[in-house]
C-alpha positions as CSV (number, residue, x, y, z in Angstrom):
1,X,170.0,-170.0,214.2
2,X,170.9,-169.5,217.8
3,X,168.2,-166.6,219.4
4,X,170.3,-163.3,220.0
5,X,171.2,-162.3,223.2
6,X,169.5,-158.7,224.2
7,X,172.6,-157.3,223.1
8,X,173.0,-158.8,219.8
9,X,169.4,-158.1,219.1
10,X,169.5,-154.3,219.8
11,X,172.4,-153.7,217.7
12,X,171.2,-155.5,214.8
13,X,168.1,-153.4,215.5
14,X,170.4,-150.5,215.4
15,X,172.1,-151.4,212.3
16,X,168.7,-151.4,210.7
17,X,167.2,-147.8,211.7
18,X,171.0,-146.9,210.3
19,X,169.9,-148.1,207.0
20,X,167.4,-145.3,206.6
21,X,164.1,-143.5,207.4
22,X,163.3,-141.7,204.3
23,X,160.1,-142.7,202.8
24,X,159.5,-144.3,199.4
25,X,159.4,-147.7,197.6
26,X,163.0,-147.4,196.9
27,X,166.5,-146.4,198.1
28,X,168.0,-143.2,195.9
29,X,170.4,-144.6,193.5
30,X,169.5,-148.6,193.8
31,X,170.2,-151.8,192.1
32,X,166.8,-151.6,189.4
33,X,165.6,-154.8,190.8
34,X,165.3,-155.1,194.2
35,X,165.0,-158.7,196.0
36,X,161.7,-159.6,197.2
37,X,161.1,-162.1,200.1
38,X,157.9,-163.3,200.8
39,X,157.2,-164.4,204.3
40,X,153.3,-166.0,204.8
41,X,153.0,-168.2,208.2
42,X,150.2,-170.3,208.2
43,X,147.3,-169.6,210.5
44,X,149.1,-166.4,212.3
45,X,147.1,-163.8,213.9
46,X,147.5,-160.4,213.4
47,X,148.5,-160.2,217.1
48,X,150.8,-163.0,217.7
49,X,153.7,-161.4,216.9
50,X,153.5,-160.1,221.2
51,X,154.9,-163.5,221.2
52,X,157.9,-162.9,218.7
53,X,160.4,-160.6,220.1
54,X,162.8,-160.9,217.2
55,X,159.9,-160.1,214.7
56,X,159.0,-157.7,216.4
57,X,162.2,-155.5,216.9
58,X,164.2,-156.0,213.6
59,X,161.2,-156.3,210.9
60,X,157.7,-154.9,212.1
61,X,159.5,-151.7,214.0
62,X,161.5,-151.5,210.5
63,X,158.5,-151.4,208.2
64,X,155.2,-150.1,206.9
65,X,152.8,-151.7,209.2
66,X,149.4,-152.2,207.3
67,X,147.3,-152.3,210.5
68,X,143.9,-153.0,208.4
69,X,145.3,-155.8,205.9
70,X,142.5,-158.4,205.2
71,X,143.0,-161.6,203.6
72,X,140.2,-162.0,199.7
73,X,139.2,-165.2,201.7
74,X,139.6,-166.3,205.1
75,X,141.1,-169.7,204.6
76,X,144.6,-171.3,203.4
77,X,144.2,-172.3,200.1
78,X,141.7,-169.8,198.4
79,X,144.0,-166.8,200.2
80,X,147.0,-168.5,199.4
81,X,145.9,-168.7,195.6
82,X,144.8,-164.9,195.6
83,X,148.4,-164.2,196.4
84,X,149.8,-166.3,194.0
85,X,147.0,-164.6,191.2
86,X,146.1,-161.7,192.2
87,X,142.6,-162.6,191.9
88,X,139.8,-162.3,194.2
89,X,138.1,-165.7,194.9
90,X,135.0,-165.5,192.9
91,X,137.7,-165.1,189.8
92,X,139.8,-167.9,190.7
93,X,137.1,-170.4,191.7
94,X,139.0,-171.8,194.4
95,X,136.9,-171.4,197.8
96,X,137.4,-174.5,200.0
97,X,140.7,-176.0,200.9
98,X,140.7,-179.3,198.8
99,X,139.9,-179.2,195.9
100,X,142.2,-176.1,196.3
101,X,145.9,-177.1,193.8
102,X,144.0,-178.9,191.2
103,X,142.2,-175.7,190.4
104,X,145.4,-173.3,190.8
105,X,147.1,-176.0,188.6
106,X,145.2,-174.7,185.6
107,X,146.2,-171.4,186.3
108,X,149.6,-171.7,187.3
109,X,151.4,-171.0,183.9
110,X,150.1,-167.2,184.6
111,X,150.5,-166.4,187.9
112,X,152.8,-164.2,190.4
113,X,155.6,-166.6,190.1
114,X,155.6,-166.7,186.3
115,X,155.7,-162.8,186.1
116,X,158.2,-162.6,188.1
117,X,160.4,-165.0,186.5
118,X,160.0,-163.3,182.8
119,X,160.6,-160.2,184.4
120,X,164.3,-161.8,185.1
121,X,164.0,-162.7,188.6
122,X,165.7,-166.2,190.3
123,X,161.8,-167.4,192.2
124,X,162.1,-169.8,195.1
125,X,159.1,-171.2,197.0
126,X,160.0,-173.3,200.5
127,X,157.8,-174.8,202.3
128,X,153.9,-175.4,202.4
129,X,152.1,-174.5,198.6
130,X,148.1,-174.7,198.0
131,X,146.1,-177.2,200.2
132,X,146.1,-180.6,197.7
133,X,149.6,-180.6,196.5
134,X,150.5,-182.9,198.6
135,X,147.7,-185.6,197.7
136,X,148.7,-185.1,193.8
137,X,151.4,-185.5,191.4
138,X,154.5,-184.5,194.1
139,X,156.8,-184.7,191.8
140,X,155.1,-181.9,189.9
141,X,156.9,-178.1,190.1
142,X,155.1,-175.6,188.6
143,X,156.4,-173.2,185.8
144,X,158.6,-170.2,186.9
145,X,160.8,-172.1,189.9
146,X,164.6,-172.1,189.2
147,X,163.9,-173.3,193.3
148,X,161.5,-175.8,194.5
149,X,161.6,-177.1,197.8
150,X,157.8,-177.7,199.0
151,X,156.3,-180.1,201.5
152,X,154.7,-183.1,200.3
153,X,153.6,-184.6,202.9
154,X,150.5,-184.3,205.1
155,X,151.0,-181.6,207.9
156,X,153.5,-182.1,210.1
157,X,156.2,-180.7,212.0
158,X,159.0,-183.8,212.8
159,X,157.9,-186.0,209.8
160,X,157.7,-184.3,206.8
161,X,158.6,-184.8,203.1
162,X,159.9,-182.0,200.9
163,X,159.7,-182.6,196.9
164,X,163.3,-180.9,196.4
165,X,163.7,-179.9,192.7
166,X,162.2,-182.8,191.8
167,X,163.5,-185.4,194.2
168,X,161.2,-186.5,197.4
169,X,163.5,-186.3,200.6
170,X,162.2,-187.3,203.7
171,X,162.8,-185.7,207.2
172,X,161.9,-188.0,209.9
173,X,162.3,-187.3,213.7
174,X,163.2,-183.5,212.4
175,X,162.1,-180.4,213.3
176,X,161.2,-178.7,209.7
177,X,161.1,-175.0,210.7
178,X,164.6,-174.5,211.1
179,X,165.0,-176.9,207.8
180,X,163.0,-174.7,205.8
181,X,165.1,-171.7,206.9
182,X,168.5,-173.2,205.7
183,X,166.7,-173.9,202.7
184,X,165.8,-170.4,202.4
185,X,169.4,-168.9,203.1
186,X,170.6,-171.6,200.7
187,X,168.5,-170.2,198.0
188,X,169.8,-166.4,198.7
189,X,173.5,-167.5,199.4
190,X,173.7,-169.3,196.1
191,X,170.8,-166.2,193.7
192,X,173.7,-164.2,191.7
193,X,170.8,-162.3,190.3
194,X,167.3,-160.6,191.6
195,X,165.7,-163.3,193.3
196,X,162.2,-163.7,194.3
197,X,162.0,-166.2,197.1
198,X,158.8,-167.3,198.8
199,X,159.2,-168.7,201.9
200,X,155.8,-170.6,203.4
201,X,156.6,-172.3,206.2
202,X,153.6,-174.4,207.8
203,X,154.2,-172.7,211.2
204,X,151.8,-172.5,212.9
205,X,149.1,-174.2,211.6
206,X,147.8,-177.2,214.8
207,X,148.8,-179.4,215.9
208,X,151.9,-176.2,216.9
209,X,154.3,-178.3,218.1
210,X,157.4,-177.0,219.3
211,X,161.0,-177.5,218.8
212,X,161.9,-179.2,221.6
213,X,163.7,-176.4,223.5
214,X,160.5,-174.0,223.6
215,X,158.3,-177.0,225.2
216,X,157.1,-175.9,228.0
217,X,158.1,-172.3,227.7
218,X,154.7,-170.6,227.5
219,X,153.3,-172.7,230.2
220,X,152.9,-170.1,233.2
221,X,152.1,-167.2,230.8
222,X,149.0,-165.8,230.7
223,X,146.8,-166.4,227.5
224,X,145.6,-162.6,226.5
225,X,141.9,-162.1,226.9
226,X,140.2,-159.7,224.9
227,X,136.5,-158.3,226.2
228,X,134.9,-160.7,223.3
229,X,136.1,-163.6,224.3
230,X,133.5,-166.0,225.3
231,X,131.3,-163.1,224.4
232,X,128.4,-163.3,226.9
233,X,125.6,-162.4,224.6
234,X,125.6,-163.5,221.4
235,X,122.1,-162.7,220.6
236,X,122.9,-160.3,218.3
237,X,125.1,-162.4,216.2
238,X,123.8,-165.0,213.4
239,X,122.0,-168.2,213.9
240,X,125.8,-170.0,213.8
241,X,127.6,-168.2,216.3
242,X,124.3,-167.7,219.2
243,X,124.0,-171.9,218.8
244,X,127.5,-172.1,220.8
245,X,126.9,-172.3,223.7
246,X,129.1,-170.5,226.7
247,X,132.9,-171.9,226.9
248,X,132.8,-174.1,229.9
249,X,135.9,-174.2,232.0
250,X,137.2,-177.2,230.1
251,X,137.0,-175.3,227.4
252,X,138.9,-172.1,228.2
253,X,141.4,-174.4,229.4
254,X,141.5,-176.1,226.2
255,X,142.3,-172.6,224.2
256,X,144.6,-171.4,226.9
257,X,146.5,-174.7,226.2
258,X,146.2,-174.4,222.8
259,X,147.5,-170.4,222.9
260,X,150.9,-171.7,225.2
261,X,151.7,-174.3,222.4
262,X,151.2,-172.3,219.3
263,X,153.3,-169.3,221.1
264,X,155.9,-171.9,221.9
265,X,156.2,-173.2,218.2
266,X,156.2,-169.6,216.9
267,X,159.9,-169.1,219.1
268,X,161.8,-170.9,216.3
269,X,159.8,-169.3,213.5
270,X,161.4,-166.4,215.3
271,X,165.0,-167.6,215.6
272,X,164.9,-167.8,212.2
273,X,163.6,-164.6,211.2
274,X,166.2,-163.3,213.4
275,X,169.0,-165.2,211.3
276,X,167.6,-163.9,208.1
277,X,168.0,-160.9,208.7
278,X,171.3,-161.3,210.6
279,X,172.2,-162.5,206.9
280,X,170.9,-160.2,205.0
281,X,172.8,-157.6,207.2
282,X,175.4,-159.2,206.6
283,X,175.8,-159.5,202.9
284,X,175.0,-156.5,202.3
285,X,171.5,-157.3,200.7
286,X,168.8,-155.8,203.5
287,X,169.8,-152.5,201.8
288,X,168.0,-153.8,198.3
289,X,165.5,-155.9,199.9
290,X,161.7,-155.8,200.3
291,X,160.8,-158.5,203.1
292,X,156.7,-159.4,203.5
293,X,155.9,-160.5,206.2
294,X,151.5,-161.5,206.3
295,X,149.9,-164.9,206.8
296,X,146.8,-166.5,205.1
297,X,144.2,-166.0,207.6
298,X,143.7,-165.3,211.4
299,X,142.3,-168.3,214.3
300,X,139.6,-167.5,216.8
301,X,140.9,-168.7,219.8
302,X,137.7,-168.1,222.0
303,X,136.4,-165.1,220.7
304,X,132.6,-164.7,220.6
305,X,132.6,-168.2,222.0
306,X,134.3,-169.4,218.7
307,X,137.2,-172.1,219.6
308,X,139.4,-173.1,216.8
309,X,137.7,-171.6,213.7
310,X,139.6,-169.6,210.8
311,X,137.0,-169.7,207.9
312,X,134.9,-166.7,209.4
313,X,134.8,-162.9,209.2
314,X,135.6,-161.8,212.1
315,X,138.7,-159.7,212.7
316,X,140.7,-162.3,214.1
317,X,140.4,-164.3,211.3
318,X,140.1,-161.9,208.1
319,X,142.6,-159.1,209.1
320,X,146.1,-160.2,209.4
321,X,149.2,-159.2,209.5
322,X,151.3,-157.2,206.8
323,X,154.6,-155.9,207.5
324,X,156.4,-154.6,204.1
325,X,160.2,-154.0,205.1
326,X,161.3,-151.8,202.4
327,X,165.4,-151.0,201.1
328,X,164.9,-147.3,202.8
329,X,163.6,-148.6,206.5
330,X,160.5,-146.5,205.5
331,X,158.2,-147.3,209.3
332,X,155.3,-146.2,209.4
333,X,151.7,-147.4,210.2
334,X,149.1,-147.3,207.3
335,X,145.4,-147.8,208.5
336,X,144.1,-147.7,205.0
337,X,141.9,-150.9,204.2
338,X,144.3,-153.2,202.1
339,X,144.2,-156.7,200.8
340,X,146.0,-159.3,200.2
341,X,145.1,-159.1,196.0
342,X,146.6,-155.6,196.3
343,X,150.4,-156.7,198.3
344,X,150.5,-159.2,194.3
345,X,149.9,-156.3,192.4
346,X,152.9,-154.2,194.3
347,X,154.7,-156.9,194.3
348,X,154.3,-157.1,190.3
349,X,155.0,-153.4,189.9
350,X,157.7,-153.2,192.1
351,X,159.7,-156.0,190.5
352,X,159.1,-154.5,187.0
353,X,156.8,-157.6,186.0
354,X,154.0,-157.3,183.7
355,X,151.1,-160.0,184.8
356,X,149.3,-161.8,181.9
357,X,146.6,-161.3,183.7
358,X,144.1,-157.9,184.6
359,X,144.5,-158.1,188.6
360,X,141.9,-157.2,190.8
361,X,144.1,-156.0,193.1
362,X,145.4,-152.3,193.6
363,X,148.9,-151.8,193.8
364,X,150.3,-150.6,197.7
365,X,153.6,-148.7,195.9
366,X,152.0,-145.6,196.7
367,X,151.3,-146.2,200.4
368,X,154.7,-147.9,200.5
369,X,155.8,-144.3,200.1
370,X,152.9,-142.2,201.7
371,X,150.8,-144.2,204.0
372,X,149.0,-141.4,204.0
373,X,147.9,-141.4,200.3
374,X,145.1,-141.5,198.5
375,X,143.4,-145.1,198.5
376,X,140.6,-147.5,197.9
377,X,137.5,-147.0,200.6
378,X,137.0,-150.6,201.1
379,X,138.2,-154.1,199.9
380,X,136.3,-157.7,199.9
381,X,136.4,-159.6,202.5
382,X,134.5,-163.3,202.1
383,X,134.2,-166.5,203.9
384,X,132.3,-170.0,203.5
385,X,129.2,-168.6,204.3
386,X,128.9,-165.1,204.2
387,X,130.4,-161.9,201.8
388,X,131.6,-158.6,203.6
389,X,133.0,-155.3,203.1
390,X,135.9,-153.4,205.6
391,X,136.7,-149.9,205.6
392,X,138.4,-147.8,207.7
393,X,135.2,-147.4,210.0
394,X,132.6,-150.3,209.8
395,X,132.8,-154.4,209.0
396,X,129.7,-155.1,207.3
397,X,128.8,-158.8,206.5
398,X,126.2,-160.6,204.6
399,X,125.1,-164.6,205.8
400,X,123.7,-166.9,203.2
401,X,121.5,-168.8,203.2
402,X,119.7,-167.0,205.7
403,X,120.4,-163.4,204.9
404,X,121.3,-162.3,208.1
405,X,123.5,-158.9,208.5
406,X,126.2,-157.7,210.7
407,X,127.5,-154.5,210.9
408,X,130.3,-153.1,213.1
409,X,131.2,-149.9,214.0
410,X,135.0,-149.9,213.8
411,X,135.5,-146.6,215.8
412,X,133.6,-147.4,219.1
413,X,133.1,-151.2,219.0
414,X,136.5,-152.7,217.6
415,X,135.7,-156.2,219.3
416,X,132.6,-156.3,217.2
417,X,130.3,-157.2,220.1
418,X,127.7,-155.1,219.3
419,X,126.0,-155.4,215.7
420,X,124.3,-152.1,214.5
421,X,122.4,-153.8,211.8
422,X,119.0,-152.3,211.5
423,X,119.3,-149.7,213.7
424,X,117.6,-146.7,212.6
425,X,120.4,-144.4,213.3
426,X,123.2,-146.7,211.1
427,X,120.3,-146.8,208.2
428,X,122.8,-144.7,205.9
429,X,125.3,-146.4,206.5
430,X,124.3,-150.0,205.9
431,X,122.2,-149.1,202.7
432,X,125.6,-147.6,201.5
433,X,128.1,-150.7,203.0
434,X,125.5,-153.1,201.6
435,X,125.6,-151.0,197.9
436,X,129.2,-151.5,197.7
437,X,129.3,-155.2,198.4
438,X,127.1,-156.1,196.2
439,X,129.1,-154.3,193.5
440,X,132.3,-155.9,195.0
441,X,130.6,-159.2,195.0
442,X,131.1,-159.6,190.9
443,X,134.0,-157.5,190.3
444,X,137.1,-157.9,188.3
445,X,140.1,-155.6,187.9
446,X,139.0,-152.0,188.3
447,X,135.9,-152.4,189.4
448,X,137.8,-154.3,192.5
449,X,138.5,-150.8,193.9
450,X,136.2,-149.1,195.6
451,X,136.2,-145.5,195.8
452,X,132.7,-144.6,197.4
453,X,132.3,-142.7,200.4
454,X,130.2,-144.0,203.4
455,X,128.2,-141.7,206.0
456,X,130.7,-140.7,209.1
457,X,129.2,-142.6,211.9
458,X,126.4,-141.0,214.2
459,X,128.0,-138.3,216.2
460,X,131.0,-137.7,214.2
């Protein structure tokens, strides 16, 4: 999984525009079942792929670029187990990290991979599952794998234990990322059939550590920093967030320190996404391929004065990324509001599945063909302490136990710096944003959709 040479990578970037441009789910004249791969890093922001050049050029240039995605739940395991359901959290119960498998485990006869596999499809999963698998039965694989190949180990990145199809190998002094791809490219090389393959690799969740030949790489680069970062006033923000005080120096070294090593461990997360689709190329198979590319919530890396937090509503931790290469090449960007429940339901309908359960989710087929369609005006967004809404314009959030409220305009604020919250002139607008989360906040199936309009915001 050598990194391709400038060369190399524009003419496997080539090869891919070659593929097609014509939008809709499917290519004219396609196998029934397509392949689906489904790529969630672990901890990615929605703008780290600046620091993944091969990412960027031969899948997020290639695909429909869901540029308002939001994760049910902003943390690994109840996100991960909406994917895996297509449930929002309140329907799965699982909102903190552990307990977070031994509740899926009573679900995990009727979920995504289950569907998927009735439906006729060979389903893989590599590398990290739902938080708590690896302090249970590790020896246990859930229904619906013909492939199982899942760390079972604490986190780690050179010491790490994979339960392989039922046998516990261990990987000491080894750097697992490029492990977990060869397990991945195992699992297409030897599918004969539609396969399914998850691929959750525990890149790059801290403590980031690099493969040995990135160390160092990111050390004179510049950490990005965006006008909310160690947001000067905070006054307008809830009780949790105005008790941090200003970053000191130490501490903005700290983050910038932090920033260098989880761009550095992302380079062979790259390499690899490089290979696959150097393979898939290759074999022919990128032409009946869906690739998804997302994560299972952002990191606040300084912003409002926040250092290292994930389990917030903020957009650096909520919205993430969701690239959704498709056989046709179809690239465009959708700015509809999307969530992570809805990429299940897709991936359900796409694949010809029926799910043995009523989804909350919406399925993205028709923006996978029109990102300009008709859609949803809103999708939940939630946290350990507070409930929220996002729509195209506002983030609205609710804070409990002390009921306070933040509200965002989108369209002239997008670092959410100054909360409009009672202001007389966004009255409208947060009676309506607050009408729809509290509907949200119980729903189930249909009811998960919201249609409602809200007010334009003042001047428009």
């Amino acid at each position: 999984m050598d990194m391709l040479d400038r060369r190399g990578l524009l003419k496997l970037a080539a090869s891919l525009t070659a593929l097609g441009s014509a939008p809709g789910p499917a290519r004219a004249g396609a196998p029934a079942k397509p392949n689906i791969i489904h790529i969630c890093a672990d901890d990615l922001r929605s703008d780290d792929y600046l620091v993944m050049p091969n990412l960027t050029a031969l899948l997020r240039k290639h695909a429909v670029r869901f540029e308002s995605h939001f994760v049910a739940f902003s943390l690994c395991a109840p996100s991960r187990v909406s994917m895996l359901t297509g449930l929002q959290a309140h329907n799965h119960g699982v909102i903190k990290d552990k307990p977070g498998y031994p509740i899926y485990r009573t679900m995990e006869d009727n979920a995504l991979p289950v569907w998927l596999a009735d439906a006729g499809y060979r389903v893989g999963h590599i590398g990290k599952f739902v938080n708590g698998y690896e302090d249970g039965d590790t020896l246990h694989i859930p229904p619906g794998y013909a492939d199982w190949r899942v760390v079972a180990s604490e986190e780690s990145y050179t010491d790490v234990t994979l339960n392989e199809n039922g046998t516990l190998v261990e990987y000491k002094d080894t750097y697992i990322t490029p492990v977990l791809f060869q397990k991945l490219f195992d699992f297409i090389a030897g599918a004969t059939g539609p396969y399914a393959a998850f691929f959750w690799p525990n890149c790059v969740h801290w403590p980031a550590i690099p493969a040995p030949e990135d160390e160092g790489t990111f050390d004179h680069v510049a950490m990005p920093l965006p006008p909310n970062f160690n947001e000067e006033d905070v006054s307008d923000k809830p009780h949790y967030v105005q008790r941090h005080r200003p970053m000191t120096t130490h501490d903005i070294h700290r983050v910038q320190m932090k920033w260098r090593r989880r761009a550095e461990c992302l380079q062979s997360f790259d390499r690899g996404i490089a290979a696959l689709i150097q393979m898939l190329v290759d074999n022919g198979q990128i032409a009946n391929t869906h690739i998804l590319f997302t994560s299972d919530n952002g990191f606040l890396e300084g912003e409002h004065r926040l250092m290292e937090e994930k389990n917030m509503l903020y957009e650096e931790c909520a919205r993430v990324p969701l690239y959704w290469m498709q056989p046709n090449g179809y690239n465009k960007t959708c700015s509809r509001p999307v969530s992570n429940v809805d990429a299940t339901a897709a991936m359900v309908e796409i694949a010809g599945a029926t799910a043995g359960r009523v989804l909350d989710g919406t399925s993205l087929v028709p923006l996978l063909g029109d990102v300009n369609a008709k859609w949803n005006k809103a999708v939940l967004i939630r946290c350990w302490q507070a409930w929220g809404v996002a729509s195209h314009n506002y983030r609205y959030m609710e804070w409990h136990p002390r009921g306070e409220i933040e509200l965002y305009d989108m369209t002239v604020d997008p670092w959410q710096l100054d909360n409009k919250a009672g202001l007389a002139e966004y009255a409208a607008i947060q009676a309506s944003l607050a009408a729809s989360l509290e509907a949200l906040r119980g729903c189930a199936g249909a009811s998960c959709a919201w249609k409602g309009k809200f007010p334009p915001p003042p001047g428009r």
